[in-house]
C-alpha positions as a Markdown table, in Angstrom:
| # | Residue | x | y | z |
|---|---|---|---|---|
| 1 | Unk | 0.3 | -10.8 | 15.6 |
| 2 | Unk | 2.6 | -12.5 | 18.4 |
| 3 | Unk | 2.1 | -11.2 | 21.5 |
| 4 | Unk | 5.6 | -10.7 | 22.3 |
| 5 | Unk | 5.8 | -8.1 | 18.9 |
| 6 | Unk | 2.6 | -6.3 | 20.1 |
| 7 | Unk | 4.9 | -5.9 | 23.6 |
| 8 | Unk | 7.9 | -4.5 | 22.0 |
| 9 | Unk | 7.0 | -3.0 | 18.9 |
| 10 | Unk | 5.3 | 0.4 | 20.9 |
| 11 | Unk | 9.0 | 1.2 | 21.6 |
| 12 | Unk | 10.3 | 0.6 | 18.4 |
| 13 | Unk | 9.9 | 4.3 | 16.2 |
| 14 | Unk | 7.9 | 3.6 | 13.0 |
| 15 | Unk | 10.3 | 4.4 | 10.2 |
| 16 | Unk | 12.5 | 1.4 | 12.1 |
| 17 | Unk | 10.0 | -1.0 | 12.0 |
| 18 | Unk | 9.0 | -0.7 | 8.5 |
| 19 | Unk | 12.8 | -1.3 | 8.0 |
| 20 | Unk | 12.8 | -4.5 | 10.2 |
| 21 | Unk | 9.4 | -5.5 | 8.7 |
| 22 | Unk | 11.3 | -4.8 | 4.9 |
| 23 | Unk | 13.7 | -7.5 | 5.9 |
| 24 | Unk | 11.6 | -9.8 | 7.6 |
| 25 | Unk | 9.7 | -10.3 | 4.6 |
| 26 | Unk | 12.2 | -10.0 | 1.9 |
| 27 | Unk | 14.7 | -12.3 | 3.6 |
| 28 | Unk | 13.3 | -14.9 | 6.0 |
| 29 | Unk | 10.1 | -15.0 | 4.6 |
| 30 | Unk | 10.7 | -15.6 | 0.6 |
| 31 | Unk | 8.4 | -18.7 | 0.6 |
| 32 | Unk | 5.3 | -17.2 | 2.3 |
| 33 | Unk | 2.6 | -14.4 | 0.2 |
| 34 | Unk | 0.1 | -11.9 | 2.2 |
| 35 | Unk | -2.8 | -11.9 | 0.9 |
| 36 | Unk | -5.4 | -9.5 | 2.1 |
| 37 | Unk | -8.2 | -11.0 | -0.2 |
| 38 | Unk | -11.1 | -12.7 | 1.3 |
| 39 | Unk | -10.0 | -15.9 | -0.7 |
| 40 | Unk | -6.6 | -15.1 | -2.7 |
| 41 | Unk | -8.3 | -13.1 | -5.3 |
| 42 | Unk | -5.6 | -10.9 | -5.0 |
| 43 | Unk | -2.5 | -13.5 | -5.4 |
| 44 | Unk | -4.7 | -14.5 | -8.5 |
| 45 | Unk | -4.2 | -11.1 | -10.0 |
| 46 | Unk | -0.2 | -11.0 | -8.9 |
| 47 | Unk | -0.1 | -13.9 | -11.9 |
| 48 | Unk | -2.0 | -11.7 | -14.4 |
| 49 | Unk | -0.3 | -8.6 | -13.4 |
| 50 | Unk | 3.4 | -9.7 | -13.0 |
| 51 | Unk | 5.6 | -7.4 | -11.2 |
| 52 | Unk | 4.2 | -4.3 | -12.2 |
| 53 | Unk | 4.5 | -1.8 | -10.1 |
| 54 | Unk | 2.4 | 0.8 | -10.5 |
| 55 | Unk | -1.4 | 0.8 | -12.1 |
| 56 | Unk | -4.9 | 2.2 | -11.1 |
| 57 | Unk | -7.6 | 0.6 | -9.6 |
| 58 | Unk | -11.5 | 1.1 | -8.8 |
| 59 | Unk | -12.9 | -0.4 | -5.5 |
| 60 | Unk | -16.5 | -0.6 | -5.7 |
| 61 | Unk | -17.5 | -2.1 | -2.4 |
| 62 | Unk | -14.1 | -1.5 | -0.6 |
| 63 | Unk | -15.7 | -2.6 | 3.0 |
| 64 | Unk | -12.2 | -2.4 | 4.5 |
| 65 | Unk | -8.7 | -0.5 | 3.6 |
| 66 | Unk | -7.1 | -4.2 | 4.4 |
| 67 | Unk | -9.8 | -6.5 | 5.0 |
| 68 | Unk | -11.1 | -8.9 | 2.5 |
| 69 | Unk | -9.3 | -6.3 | 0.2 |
| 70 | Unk | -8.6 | -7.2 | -3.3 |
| 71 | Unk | -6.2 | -3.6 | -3.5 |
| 72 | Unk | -4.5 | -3.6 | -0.7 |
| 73 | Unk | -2.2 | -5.7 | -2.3 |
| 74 | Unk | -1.3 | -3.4 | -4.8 |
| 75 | Unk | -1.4 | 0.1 | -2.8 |
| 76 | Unk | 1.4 | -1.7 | -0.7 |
| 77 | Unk | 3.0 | -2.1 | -4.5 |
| 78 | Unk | 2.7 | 1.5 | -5.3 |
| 79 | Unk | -0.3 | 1.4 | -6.9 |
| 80 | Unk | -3.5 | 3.6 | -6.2 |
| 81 | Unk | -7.1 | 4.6 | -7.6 |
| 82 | Unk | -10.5 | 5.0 | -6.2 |
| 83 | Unk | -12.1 | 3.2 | -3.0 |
| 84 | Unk | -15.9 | 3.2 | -3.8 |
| 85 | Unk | -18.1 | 1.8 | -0.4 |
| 86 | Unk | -21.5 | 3.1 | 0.5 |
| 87 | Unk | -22.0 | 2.1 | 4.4 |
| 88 | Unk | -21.7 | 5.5 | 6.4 |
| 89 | Unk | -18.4 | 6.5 | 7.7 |
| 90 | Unk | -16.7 | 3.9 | 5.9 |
| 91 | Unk | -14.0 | 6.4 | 4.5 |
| 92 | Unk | -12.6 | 7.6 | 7.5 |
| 93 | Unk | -10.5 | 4.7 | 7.9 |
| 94 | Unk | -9.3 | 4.7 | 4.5 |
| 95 | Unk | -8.2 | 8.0 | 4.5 |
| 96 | Unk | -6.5 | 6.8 | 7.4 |
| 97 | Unk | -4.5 | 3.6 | 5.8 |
| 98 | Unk | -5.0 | 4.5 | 2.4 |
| 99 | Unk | -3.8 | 8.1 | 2.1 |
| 100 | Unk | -2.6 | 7.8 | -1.8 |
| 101 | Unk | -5.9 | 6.9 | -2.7 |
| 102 | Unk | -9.1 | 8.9 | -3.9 |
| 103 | Unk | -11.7 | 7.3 | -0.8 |
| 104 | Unk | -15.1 | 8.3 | -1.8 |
| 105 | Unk | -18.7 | 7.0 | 0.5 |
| 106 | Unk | -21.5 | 6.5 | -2.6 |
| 107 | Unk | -23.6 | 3.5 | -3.6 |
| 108 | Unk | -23.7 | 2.8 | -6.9 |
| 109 | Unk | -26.4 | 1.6 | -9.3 |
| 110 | Unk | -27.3 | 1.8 | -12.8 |
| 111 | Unk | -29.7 | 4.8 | -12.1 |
| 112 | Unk | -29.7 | 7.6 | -9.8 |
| 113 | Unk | -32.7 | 6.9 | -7.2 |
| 114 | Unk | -33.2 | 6.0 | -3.3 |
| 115 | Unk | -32.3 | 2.5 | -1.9 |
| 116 | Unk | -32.6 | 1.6 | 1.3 |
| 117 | Unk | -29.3 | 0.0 | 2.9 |
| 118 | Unk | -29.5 | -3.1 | 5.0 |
| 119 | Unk | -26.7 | -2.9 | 7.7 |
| 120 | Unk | -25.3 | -5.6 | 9.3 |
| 121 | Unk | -23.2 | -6.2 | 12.7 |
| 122 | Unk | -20.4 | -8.2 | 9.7 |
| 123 | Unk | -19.9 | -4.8 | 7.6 |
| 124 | Unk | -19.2 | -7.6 | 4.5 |
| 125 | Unk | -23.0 | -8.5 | 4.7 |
| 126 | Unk | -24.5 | -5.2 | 4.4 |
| 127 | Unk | -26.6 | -4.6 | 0.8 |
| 128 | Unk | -29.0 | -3.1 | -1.0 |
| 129 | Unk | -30.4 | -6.2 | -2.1 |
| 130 | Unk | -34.2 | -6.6 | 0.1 |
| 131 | Unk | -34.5 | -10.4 | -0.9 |
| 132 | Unk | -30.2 | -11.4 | -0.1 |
| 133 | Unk | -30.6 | -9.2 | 3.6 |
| 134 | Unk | -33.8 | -11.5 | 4.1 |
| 135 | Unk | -31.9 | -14.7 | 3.5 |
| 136 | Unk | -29.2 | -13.4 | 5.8 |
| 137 | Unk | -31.6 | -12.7 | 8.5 |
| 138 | Unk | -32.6 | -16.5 | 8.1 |
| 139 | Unk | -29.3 | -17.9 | 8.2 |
| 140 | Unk | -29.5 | -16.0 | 11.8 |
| 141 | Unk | -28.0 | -12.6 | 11.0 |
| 142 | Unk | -29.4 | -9.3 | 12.3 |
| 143 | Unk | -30.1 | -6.0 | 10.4 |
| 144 | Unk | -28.9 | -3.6 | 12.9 |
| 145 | Unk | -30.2 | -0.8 | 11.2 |
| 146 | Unk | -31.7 | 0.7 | 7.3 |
| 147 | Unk | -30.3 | 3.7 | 5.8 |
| 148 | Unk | -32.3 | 5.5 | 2.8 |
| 149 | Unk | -29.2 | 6.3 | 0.4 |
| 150 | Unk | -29.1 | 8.1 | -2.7 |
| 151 | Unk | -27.4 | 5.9 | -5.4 |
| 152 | Unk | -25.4 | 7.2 | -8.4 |
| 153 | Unk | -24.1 | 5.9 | -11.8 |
| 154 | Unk | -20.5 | 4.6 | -12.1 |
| 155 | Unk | -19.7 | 6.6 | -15.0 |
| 156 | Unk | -20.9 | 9.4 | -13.1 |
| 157 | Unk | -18.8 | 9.0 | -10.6 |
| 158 | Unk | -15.2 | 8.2 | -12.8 |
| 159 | Unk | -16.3 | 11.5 | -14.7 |
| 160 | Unk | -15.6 | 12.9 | -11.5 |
| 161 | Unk | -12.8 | 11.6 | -9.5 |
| 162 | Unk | -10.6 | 9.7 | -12.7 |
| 163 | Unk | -7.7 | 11.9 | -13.0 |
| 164 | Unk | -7.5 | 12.8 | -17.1 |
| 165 | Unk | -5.3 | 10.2 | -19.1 |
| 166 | Unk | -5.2 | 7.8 | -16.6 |
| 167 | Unk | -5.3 | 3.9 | -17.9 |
| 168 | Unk | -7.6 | 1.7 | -15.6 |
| 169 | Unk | -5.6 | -1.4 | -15.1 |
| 170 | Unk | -8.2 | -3.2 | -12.3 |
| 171 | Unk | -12.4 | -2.2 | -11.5 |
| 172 | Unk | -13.2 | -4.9 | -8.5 |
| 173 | Unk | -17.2 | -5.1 | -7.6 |
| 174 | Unk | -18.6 | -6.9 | -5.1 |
| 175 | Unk | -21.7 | -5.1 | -3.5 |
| 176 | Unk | -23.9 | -8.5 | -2.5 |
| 177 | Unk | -26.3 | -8.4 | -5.2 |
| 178 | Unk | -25.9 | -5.5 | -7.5 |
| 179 | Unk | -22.9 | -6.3 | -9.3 |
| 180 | Unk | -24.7 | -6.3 | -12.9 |
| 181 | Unk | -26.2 | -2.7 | -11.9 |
| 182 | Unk | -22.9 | -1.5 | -11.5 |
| 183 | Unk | -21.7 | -2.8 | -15.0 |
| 184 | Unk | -24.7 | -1.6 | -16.5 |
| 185 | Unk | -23.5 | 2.0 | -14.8 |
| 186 | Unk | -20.7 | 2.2 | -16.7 |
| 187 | Unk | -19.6 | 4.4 | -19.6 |
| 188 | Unk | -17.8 | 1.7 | -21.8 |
| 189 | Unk | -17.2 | 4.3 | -24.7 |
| 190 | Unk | -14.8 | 5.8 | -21.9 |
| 191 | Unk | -13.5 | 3.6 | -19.2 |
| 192 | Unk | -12.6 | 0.0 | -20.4 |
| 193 | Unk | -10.7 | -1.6 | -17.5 |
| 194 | Unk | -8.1 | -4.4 | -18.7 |
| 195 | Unk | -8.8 | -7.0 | -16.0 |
| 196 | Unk | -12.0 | -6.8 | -13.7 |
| 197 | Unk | -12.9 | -8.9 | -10.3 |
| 198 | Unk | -16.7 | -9.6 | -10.0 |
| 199 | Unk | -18.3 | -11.6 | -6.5 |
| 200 | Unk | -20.4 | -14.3 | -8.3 |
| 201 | Unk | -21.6 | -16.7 | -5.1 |
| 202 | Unk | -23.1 | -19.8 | -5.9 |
| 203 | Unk | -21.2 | -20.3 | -8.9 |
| 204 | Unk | -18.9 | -23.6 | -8.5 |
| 205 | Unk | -16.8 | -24.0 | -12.6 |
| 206 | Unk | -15.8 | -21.6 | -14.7 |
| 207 | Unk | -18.5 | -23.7 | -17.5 |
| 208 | Unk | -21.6 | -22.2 | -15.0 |
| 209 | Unk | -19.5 | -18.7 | -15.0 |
| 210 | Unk | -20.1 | -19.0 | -19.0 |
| 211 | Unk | -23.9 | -18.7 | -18.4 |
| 212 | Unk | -24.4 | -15.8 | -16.0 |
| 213 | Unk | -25.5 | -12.4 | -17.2 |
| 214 | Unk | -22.3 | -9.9 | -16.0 |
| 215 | Unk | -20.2 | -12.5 | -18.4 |
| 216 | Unk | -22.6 | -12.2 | -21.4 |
| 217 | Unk | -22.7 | -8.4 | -20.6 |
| 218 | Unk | -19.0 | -8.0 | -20.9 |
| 219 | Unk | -18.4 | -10.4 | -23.6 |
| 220 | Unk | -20.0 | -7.7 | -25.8 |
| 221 | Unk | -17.0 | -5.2 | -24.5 |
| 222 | Unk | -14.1 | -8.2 | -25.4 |
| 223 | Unk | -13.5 | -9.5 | -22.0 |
| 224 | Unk | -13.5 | -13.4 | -21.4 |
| 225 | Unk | -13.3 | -15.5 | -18.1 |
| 226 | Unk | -9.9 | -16.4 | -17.3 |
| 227 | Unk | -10.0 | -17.4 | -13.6 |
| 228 | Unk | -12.0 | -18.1 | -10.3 |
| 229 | Unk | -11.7 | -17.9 | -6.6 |
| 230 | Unk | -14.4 | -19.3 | -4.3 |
| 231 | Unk | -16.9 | -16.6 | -4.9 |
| 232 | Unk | -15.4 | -14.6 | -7.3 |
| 233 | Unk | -14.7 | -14.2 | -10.8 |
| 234 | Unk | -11.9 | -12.7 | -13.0 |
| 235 | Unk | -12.2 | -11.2 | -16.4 |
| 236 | Unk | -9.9 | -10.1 | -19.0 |
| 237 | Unk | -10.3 | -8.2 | -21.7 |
| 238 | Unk | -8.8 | -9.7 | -24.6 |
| 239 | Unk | -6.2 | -7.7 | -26.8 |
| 240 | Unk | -6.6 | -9.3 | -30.2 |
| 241 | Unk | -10.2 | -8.4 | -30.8 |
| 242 | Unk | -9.7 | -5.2 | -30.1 |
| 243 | Unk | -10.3 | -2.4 | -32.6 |
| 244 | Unk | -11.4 | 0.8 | -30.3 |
| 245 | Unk | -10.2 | 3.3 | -28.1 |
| 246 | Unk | -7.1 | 2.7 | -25.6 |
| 247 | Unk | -7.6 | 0.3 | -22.9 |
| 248 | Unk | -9.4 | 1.5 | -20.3 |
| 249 | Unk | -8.1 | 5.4 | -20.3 |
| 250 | Unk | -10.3 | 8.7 | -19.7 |
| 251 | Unk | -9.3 | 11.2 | -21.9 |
């Protein structure tokens, strides 16, 4: 932010800057997008989704209410959901910035057992994952500390917190390392999201995406690549070749 605004804008009463900001954005800055993503993930949804203006999302390995956020985009919309992140005292700035939405500190895995959390000084590195913490200590990163932490399933965890009949629109993972643990976590008799974001590093076309092991995994539930960012992959789940319950809703 300019420095001038940072100057002025502590005199300036909140409700009359949202106004001014309204404007800004609606009228002298139609050309230009925020994206809160760490690499546009979340303008690549804005073309799946439209202009709809309300949904539900779950954010497993939110890090940040804003930063490298694939929801914030939406909560600004009027969406809200579920903000899933497992590094201690993570929540309290969600509950913060994200007031509308469920904020919930938990690590997820396909089985309830201890883990021990690698924590980094760059809160997007930190992981369960022994073997990715080691390369990042090579690459000249430092652990700053471990944390023993008791994991839970994901279904577990919706059972709780999913508010009855409510349609999940977006599930977004990206927990360095154990993103086809926290597929396998799922109950997908029950919660069947229609589009879901998954961090896949290392994977440069949409041909290699074909091959990995989430895709084959979800292929078996009708969803199909449809798009890419840098690191991470989009999947939708395809309408036609569906024959089973309603789209991602908890009864």
């Amino acid at each position: 932010m300019r420095s001038w605004v940072k100057k002025y804008r502590t005199y300036i009463p909140k409700p009359v800057w949202r106004i001014l900001s309204y404007i800004r954005h609606r009228w002298f800055e139609t050309c230009a997008q925020d994206s809160y993503a760490q690499n546009g993930e979340d303008l690549i949804l804005d073309w799946y989704l439209g202009d709809k203006q309300t949904g539900f999302y779950v954010d497993v390995g939110a890090h940040h209410p804003k930063r490298y956020s694939n929801t914030y985009r939406l909560y600004r919309r009027g969406w809200k959901g579920i903000n899933i992140d497992a590094n201690p005292g993570s929540m309290r700035m969600f509950q913060r910035l994200r007031p509308r939405d469920i904020n919930v500190e938990a690590a997820i895995n396909s089985v309830s057992q201890e883990l021990t959390f690698h924590i980094f000084k760059e809160p997007g590195l930190n992981t369960f994952d022994k073997n990715l913490a080691l390369r990042h200590v090579d690459e000249g990163r430092s652990i700053i500390k471990k944390v023993a932490i008791v994991t839970v399933p994901l279904a577990e965890l919706l059972d709780q917190y999913v508010p009855h009949n409510t349609k999940i629109d977006l599930l977004t993972i990206d927990v360095e390392g154990l993103d086809y643990d926290v597929l396998k976590s799922n109950d997908w008799g029950r919660y069947l999201p229609a589009y879901i974001l998954i961090e896949c590093i290392g994977v440069s076309s949409l041909d290699e995406v074909r091959s990995l092991d989430v895709t084959k995994f979800l292929s078996k539930y009708h969803y199909s690549s449809v798009a890419k960012s840098t690191h991470t992959v989009l999947y939708k789940r395809v309408q036609h070749e569906i024959n089973d319950s309603p789209e991602g809703s908890r009864s």
